[in-house]
C-alpha positions, 0 to 999 in steps of 0.5 A: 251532853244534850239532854232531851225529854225523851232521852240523852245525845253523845256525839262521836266522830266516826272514821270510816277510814283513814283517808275520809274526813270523820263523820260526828255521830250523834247517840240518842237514848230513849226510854221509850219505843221508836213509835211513842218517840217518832215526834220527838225524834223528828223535832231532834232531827229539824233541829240539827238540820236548822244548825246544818247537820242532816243525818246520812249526810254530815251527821249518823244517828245510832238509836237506842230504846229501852222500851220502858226498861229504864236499867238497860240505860245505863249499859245504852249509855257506856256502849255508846260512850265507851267506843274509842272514837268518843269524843265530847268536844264542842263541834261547828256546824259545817260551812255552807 
């Protein structure tokens, strides 16, 4: 898992069917709002594009904001993790 300042990333292969290749998803918890949390989220974004990875692209990002109330983490978190389509491996980024 990453671990950022402002929150924590699962990533999980999404399949939007059977015959299209799986797309990583990325899950970013926050404690904070989306507005107090946009500079962080664009660093986050600079660099999974540094490492190939560009949302909408070859990579989705689900957002999810606790708005400063830290115990809807944890439920964040298992929603996120719980989904069958988790999986915590290690991932390349796409070749060029």
């Amino acid at each position: 898992m990453l671990t950022l300042a402002a929150g924590q990333c699962v990533a999980y292969p999404l399949s939007a069917g059977a015959q299209q290749k799986t797309m990583p998803v990325i899950g970013f918890l926050s404690s904070r709002t989306p507005g107090d949390s946009a500079g962080v989220v664009a660093a986050f974004r600079q660099g999974l594009a540094e490492t190939g990875y560009v949302e909408g692209q070859n990579v989705a990002i689900e957002y999810r904001w606790a708005e400063g109330r830290y115990n809807r983490l944890p439920a964040f978190a298992d929603d996120l993790v719980g989904r069958n389509r988790f999986d915590r491996r290690k991932r390349r980024p796409p070749s060029a």
